[in-house]
PLY file of the C-alpha trace (Angstrom):
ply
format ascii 1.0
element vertex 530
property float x
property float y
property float z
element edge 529
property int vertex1
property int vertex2
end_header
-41.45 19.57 -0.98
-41.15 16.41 -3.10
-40.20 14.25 -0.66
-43.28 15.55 1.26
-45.31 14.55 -1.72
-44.44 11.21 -1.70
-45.17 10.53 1.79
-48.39 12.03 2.04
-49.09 10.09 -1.82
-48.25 6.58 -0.02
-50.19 7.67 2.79
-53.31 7.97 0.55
-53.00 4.96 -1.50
-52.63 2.94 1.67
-55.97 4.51 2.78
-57.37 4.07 -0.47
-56.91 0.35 -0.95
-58.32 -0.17 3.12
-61.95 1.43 1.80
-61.99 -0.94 -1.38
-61.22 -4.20 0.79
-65.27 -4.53 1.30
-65.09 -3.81 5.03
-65.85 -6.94 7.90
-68.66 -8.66 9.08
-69.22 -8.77 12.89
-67.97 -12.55 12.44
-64.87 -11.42 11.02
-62.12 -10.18 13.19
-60.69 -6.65 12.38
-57.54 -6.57 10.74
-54.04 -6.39 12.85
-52.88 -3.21 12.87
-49.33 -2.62 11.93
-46.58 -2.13 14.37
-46.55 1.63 15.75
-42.86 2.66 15.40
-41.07 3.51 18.44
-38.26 5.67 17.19
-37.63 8.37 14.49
-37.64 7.21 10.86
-36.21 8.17 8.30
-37.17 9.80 5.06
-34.10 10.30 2.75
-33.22 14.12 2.51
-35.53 15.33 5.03
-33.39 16.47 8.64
-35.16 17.33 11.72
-33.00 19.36 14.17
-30.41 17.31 15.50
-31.53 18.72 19.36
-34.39 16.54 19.59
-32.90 13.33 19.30
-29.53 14.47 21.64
-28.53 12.51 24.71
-31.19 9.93 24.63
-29.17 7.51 24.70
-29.14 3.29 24.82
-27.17 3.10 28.27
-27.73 6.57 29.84
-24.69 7.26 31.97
-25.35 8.59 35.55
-22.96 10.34 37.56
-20.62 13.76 36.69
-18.01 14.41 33.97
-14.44 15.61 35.03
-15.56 19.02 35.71
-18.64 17.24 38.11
-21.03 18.23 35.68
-23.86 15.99 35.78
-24.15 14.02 32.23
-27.20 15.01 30.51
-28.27 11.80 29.28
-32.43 10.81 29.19
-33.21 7.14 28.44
-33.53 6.31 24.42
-32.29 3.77 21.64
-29.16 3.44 19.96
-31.90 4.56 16.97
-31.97 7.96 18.35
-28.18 8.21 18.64
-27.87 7.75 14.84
-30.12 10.26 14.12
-28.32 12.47 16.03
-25.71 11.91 14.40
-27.18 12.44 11.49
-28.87 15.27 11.93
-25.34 16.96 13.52
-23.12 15.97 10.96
-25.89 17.66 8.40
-25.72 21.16 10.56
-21.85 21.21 11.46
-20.05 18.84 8.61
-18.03 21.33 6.49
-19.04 19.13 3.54
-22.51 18.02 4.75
-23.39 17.88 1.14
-21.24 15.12 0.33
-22.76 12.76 2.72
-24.87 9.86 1.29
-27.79 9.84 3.26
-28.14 6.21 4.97
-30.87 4.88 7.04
-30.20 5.28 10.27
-31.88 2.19 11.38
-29.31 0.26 8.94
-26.80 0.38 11.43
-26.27 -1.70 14.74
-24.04 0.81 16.54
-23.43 4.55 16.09
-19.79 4.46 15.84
-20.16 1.73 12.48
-23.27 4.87 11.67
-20.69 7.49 11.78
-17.81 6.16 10.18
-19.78 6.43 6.74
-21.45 9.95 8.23
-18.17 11.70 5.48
-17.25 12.82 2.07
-15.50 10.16 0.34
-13.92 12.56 -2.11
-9.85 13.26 -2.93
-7.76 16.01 -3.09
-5.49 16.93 -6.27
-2.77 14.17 -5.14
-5.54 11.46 -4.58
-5.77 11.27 -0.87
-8.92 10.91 1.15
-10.35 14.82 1.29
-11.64 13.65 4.82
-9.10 11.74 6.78
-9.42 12.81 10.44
-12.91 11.34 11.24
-12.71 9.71 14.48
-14.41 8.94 17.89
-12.65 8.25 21.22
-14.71 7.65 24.67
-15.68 10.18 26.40
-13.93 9.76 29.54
-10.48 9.03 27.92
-11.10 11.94 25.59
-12.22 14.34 28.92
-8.71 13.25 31.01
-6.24 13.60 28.24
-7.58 16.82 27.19
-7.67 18.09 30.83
-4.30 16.98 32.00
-2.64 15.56 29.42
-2.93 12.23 30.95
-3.80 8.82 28.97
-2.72 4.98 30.00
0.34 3.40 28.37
3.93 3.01 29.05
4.97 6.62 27.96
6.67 5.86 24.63
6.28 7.04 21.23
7.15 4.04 19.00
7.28 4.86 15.19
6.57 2.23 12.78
9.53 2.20 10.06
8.48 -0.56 7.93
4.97 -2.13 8.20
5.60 -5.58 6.51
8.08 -7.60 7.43
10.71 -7.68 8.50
8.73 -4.54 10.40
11.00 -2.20 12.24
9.83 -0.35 15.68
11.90 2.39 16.89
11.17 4.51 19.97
11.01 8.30 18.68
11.09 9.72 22.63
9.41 9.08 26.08
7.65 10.67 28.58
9.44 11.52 31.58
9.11 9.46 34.82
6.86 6.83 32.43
7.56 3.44 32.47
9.85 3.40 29.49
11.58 5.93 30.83
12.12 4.77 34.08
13.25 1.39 32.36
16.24 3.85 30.24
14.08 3.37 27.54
15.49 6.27 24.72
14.95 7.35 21.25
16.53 5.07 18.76
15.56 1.39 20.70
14.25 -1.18 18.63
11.25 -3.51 19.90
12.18 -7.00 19.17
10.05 -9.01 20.98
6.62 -8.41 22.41
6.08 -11.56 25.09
7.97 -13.90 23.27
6.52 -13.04 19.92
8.80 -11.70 17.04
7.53 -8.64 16.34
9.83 -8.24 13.16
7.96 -11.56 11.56
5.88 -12.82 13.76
2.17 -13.31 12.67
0.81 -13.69 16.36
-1.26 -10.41 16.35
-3.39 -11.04 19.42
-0.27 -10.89 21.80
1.56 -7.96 19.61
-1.85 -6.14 20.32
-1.93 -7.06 23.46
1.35 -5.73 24.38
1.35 -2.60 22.20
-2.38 -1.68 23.61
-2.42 -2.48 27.22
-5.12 -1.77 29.97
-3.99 0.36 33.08
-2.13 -1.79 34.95
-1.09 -4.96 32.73
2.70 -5.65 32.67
4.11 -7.09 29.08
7.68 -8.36 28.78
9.41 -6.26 25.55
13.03 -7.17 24.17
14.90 -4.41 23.21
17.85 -3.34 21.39
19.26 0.30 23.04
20.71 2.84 20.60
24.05 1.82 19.33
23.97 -1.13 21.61
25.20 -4.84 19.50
23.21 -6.34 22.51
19.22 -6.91 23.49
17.91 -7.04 26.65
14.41 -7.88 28.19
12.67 -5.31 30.09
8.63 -5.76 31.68
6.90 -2.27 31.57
2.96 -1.67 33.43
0.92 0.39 31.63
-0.03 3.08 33.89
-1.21 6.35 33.27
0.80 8.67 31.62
1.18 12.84 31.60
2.10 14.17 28.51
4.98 16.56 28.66
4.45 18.87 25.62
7.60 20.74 25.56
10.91 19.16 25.91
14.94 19.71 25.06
14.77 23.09 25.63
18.20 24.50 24.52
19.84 27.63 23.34
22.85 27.07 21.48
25.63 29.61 20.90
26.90 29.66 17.09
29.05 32.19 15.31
25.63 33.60 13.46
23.51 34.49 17.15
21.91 32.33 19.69
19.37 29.71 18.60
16.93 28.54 21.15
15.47 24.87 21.02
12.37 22.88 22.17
10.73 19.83 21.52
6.96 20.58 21.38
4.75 17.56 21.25
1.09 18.68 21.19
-1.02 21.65 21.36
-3.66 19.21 22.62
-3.63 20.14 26.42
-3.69 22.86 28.15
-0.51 22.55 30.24
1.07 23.14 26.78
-0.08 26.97 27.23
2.20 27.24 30.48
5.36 25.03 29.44
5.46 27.47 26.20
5.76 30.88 28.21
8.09 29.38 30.38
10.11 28.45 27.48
9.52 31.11 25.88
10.71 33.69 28.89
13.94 31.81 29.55
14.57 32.33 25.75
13.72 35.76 26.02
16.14 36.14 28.93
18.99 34.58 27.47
19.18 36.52 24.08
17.89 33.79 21.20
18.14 35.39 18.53
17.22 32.63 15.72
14.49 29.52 17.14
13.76 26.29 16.24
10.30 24.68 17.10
10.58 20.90 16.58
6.87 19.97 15.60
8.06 16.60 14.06
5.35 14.62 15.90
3.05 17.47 16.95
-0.40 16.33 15.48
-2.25 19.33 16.87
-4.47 20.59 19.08
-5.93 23.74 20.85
-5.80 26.81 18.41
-5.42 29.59 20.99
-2.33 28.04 22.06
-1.44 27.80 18.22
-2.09 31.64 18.14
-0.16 32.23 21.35
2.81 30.60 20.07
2.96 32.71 16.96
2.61 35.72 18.74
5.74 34.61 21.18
7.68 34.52 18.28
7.26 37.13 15.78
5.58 39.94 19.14
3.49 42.88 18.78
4.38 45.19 16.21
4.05 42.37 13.44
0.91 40.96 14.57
-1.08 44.10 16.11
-4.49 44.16 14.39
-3.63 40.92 12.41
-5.91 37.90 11.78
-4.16 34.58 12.81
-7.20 32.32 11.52
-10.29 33.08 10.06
-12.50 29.91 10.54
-14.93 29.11 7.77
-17.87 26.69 8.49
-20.34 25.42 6.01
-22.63 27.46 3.28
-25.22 26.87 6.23
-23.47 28.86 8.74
-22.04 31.56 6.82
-21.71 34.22 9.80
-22.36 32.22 13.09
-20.83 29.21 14.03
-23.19 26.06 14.11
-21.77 25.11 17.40
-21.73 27.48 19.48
-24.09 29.60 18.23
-21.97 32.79 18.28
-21.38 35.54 15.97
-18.36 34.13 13.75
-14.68 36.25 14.30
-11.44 35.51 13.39
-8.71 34.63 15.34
-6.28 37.25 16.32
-2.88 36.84 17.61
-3.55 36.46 21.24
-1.12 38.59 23.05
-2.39 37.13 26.77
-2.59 34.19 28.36
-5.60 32.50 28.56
-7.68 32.51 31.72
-7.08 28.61 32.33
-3.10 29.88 32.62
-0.81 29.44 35.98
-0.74 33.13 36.07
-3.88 34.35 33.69
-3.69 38.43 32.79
-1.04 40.17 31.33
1.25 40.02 28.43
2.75 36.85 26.62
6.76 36.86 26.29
8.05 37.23 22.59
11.19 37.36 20.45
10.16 39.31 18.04
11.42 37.69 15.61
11.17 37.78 11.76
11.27 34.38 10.52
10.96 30.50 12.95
12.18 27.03 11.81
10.30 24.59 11.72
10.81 20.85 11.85
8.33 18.65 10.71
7.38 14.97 9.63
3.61 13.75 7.97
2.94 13.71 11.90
3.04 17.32 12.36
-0.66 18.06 11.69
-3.79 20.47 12.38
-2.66 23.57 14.70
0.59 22.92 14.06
-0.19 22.92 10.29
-2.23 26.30 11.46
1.19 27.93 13.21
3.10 27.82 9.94
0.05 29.20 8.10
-0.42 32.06 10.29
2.87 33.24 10.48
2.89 33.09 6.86
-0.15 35.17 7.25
2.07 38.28 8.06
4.63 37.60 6.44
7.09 35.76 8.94
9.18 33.31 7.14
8.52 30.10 8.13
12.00 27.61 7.39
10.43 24.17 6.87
13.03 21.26 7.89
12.01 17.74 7.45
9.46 16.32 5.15
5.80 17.28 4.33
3.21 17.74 6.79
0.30 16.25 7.02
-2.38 18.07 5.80
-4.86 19.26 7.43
-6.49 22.86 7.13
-9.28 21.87 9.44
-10.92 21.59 12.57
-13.62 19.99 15.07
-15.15 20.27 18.25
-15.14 17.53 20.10
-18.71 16.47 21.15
-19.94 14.49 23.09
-23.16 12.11 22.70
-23.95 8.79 25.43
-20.42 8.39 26.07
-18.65 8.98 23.06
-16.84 11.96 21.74
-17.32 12.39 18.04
-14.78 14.35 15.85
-16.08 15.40 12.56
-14.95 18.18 10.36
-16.55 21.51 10.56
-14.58 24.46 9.68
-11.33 25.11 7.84
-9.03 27.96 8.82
-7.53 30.73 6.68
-4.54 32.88 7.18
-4.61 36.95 7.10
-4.45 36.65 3.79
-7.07 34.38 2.91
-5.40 31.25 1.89
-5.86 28.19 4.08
-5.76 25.33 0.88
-2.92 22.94 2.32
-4.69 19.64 2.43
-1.56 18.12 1.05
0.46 19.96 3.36
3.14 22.03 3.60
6.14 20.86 1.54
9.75 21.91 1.88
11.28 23.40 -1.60
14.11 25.56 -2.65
11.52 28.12 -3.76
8.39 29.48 -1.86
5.11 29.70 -3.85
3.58 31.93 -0.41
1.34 28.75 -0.15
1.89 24.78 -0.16
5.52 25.14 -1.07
7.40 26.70 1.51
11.10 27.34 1.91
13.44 24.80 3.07
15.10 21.32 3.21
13.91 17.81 2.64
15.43 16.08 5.65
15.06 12.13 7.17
14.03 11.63 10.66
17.23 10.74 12.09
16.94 7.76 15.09
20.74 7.72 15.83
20.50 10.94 17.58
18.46 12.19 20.67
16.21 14.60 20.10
18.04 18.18 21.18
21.37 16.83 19.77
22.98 19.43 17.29
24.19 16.61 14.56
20.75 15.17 14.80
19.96 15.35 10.68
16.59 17.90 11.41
18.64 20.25 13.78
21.76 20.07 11.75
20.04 21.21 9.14
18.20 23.97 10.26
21.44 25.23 11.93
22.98 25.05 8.97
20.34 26.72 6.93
20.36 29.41 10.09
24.19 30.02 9.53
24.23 29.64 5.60
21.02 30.15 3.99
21.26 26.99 2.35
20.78 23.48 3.01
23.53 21.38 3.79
24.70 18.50 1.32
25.41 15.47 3.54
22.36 15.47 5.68
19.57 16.12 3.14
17.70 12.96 2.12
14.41 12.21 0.85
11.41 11.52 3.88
11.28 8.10 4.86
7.72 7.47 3.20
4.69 5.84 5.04
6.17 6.48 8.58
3.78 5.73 11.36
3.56 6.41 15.13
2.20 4.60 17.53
1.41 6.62 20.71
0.20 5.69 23.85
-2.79 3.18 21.94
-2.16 4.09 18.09
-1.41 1.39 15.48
-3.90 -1.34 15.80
-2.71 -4.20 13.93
-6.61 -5.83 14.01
-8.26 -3.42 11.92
-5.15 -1.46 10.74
-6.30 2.10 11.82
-3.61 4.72 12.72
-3.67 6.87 16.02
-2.61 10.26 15.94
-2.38 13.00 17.88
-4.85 15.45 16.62
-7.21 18.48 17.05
-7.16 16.05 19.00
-6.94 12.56 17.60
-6.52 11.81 13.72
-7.23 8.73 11.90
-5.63 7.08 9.00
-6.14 4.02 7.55
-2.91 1.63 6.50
-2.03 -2.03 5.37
-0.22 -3.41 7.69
1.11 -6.85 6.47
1.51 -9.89 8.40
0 1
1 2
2 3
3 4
4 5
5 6
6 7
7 8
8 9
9 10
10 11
11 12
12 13
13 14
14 15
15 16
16 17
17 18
18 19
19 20
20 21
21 22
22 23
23 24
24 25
25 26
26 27
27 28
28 29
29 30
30 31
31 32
32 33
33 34
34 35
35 36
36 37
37 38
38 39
39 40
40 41
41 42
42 43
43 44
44 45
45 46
46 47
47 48
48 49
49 50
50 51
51 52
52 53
53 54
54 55
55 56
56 57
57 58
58 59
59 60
60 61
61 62
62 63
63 64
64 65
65 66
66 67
67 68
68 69
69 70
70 71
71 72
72 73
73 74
74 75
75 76
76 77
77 78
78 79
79 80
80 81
81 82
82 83
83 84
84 85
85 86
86 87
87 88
88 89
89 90
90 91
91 92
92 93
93 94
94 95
95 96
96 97
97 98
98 99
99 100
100 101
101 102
102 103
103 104
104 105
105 106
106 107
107 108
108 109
109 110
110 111
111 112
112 113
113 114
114 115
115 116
116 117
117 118
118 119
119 120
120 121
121 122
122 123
123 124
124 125
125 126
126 127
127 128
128 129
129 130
130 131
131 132
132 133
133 134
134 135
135 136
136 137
137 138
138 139
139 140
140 141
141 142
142 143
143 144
144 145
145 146
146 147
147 148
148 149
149 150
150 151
151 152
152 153
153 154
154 155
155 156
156 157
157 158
158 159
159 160
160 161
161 162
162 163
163 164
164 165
165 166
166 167
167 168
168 169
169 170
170 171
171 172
172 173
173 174
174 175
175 176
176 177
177 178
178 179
179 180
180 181
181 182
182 183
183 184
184 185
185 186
186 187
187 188
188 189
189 190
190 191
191 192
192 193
193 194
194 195
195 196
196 197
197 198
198 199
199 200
200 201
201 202
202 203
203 204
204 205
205 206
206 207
207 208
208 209
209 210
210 211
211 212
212 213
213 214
214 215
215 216
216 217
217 218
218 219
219 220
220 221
221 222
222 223
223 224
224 225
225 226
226 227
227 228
228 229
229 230
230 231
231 232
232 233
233 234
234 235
235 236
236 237
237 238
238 239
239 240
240 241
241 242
242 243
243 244
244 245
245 246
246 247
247 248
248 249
249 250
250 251
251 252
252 253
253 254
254 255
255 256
256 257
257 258
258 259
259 260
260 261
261 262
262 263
263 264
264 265
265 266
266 267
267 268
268 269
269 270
270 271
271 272
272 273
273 274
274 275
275 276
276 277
277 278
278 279
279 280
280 281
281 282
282 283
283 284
284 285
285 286
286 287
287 288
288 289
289 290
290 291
291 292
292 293
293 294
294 295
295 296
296 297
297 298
298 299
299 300
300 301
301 302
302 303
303 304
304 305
305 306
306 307
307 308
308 309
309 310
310 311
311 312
312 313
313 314
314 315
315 316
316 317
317 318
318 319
319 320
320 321
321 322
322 323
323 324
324 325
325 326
326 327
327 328
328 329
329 330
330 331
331 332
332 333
333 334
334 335
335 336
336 337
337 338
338 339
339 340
340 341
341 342
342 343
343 344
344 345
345 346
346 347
347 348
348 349
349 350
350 351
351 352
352 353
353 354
354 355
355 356
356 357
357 358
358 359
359 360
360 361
361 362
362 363
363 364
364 365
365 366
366 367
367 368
368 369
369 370
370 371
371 372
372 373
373 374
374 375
375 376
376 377
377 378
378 379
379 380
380 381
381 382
382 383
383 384
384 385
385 386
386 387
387 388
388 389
389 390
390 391
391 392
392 393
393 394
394 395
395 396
396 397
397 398
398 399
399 400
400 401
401 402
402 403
403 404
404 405
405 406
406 407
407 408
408 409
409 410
410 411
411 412
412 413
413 414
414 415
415 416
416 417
417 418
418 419
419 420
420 421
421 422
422 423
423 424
424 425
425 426
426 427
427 428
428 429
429 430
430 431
431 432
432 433
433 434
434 435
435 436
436 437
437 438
438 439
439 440
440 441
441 442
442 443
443 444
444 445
445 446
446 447
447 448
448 449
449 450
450 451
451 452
452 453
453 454
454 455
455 456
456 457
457 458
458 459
459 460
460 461
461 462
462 463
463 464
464 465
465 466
466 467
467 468
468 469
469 470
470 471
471 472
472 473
473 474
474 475
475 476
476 477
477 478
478 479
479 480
480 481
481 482
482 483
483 484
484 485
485 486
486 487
487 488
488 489
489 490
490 491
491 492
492 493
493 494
494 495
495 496
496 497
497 498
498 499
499 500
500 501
501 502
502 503
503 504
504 505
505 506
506 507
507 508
508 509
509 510
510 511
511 512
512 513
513 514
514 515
515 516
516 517
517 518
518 519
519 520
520 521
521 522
522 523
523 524
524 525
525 526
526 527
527 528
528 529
């Protein structure tokens, strides 16, 4: 109401001091009117519905999405983006109330508009409360999540040291990628990015330009292999890449019971959902009776296949009638949820496939088991973050082998507006029994608090071993752990802080932002020194 006020009172001294200018003589020309505004504007506080300004768009796209879909966009301004943006991130931001409201006319481009569209407050440690607020384009955003798919060379490369001398290591590939299909393993160093030292070298156009190719560019990398004394030069073309989510699946037979392996890198497609039952029935059929689930450099993703996972490994009788996530949106939205409109219900342990599933119906496999190791790195993130806690939940022990995760209790839809898919907070999650406050992650300890601290071991990521390899440091030690209920003494060390990945187009060394795998993508911001 007081914002109303003051509209209608400038409204009424403009008309005011009009009637005192003495009126015109038929000599005198009337007054120019002023300009009639063609867009929204704003008045600070005051939110229409963010439906009326959706889709109208600067450059309407024609044409069909990847499910032929014809895009919905109506011819508008860049003007009416941003206050769609802002009127969305007032009805769906879980801290909406922590936004300061900016003109939307202050801004050029909605991407710059959105970036500030967040809280800027801290959690107890002093990290950003909000730091997984992102876009990605539309189209990009629509193939990965279908198939898994993005352009690159099919390497992970993890950034060891980000001044130099800067170390690059490869932390695995995708199979039948271009790194791969060049021998390209975990542990290889990049050297040289076409003829620029990437270790010292201040030449960031052609570093960028190498590390962030466009489908089909070839770049010329020097390389030193894993325990190699040697380099050698290989030229990869970026092409376009399927992610492989689960890898290195093993069972191993130790004196203690058989202990099944995999590799699982994202929850973020929806091939994930099959790989994991397969996995998950050949464990099944050969006997595991311990398992580890290496989430290292999972950074999220769906959260039914989050739920699915944890049902495969603890089964029915402990998660019958059990909440795996309860998802909590803003005080605005206290029983539906603000995007979909639906009635809001937890998440239960889904005990099916999904219907997007090779073979949809039935039951999911399980082991039934009673506690799950878990490796993990500050790149394991979001619904991997939301598998420990719901296991935790009902009381599954969770073994936590590595170093802390990332921190993230919270979630998104994607959503799409005139090309761009926008990725803002809007719910948190919460276990069965109520407690969903990790935003500093999960960290191992000796003792388990039944929150943030959670048993286990303090590990390094170890590049001298493949991924799968029993004396790898992360596997070693949760083998150990498995056969002695303790960490082991040589291959405990503290994390490796501010480790970074670079995936398929992560690190950019122009404006220092950090890709991650997400719920679906996370940002991060880091220095990177020249």
């Amino acid at each position: 109401m007081k914002n109303v006020s003051k509209l209608l009172f400038s409204g009424i001294s403009i008309a005011f001091l009009a009637a005192c200018g003495g009126g015109s003589s038929p000599d005198t020309p009337a007054p120019t009117p002023p300009p009639v505004s063609s867009g929204p504007t704003w008045t600070a506080g005051t939110f229409a519905p963010a439906s009326d300004f959706v889709a109208r768009c600067e450059n309407p796209r024609s044409g069909t999405d990847i499910d032929g879909n014809p895009w919905p966009d109506a011819a508008g301004s860049t003007l009416e983006e941003n206050f769609w943006l802002r009127s969305w991130s007032d009805e769906t931001y879980l801290w909406y109330s922590e936004i300061a409201d900016q003109n939307p006319a202050g801004f050029s481009d909605p991407v710059s508009y959105f970036n500030v569209l967040k809280s800027n407050a801290v959690t107890n440690s002093g990290n950003p409360k909000d730091q997984f607020h992102f876009t990605q384009d539309t189209d990009d955003y629509q193939q990965q999540a279908s198939t898994g798919s993005s352009a690159g060379y099919g390497w992970r490369l993890r950034l060891l040291s980000t001044s130099p001398p800067r170390r690059a290591v490869i932390a695995y590939t995708e199979p039948n990628s271009p790194a791969s299909n060049a021998s390209v393993t975990r542990g290889a160093e990049v050297l040289e990015i076409d003829g620029v030292d990437l270790v010292n070298g201040s030449d960031v156009n052609t570093l960028n330009a190498g590390l962030f190719p466009n489908d089909g560019e070839t770049h010329e990398f020097v390389i030193q292999d894993l325990g190699s004394n040697t380099t050698r030069t290989i030229n990869l073309t970026a092409t376009t890449v399927t992610t492989d989510p689960v890898q290195n699946e093993k069972v191993f037979d130790t004196a203690t019971g058989k202990v099944g392996y995999m590799q699982f890198n994202t929850f973020g497609t929806r091939i994930a959902e099959q790989e994991l039952i397969d996995a998950f029935v050949d464990f099944s059929n050969q006997g595991v009776q311990d398992l580890v689930v290496d989430l290292r450099y999972n950074g999220g993703g769906f959260l039914f296949i989050a739920s699915e996972l944890a049902y495969m490994v603890a089964g029915p009788s402990r998660t019958n009638n059990q909440t795996f996530e309860t998802t909590v949106f803003n005080d605005k939205n206290p029983t539906t949820n603000p995007v979909t409109g639906q009635i809001l219900q937890p998440t239960p342990f889904y005990n099916g496939p999904s219907s997007q599933a090779t073979a949809p119906g039935g039951t999911l496999p399980d082991l039934n088991l009673n506690r799950v190791f878990v490796l993990s790195t500050g790149s394991t993130c979001s619904a991997s973050e939301a598998f420990v806690n719901g296991l935790r939940g009902i009381d599954v022990e969770v073994v936590l082998i590595g170093g802390t995760t990332c921190g993230k209790p919270y979630g998104f839809y994607p959503t799409d507006n005139c090309g761009t898919t926008y990725f803002t907070i809007q719910f948190r999650g919460e276990n069965n029994k109520g407690w969903g406050d990790y935003a500093d992650g999960f960290i191992p300890s000796s003792s388990d608090n039944g929150e943030d601290f959670v048993n286990g071991c303090t590990v390094a990521d170890d590049y001298n071993h493949l991924l799968g390899d029993p004396d790898e440091a992360m596997l070693a030690a949760a083998l150990t752990y498995q056969a002695t209920g303790a960490c082991p003494v040589t291959k405990t060390a503290p994390a490796e802080p501010n480790r970074y990945d670079w995936t398929q187009n992560p690190l950019d060394l122009r404006n220092s932002e950090l890709y991650k795998t997400r719920t679906f993508h996370e940002q991060n911001r880091i220095d990177v020194k020249l």
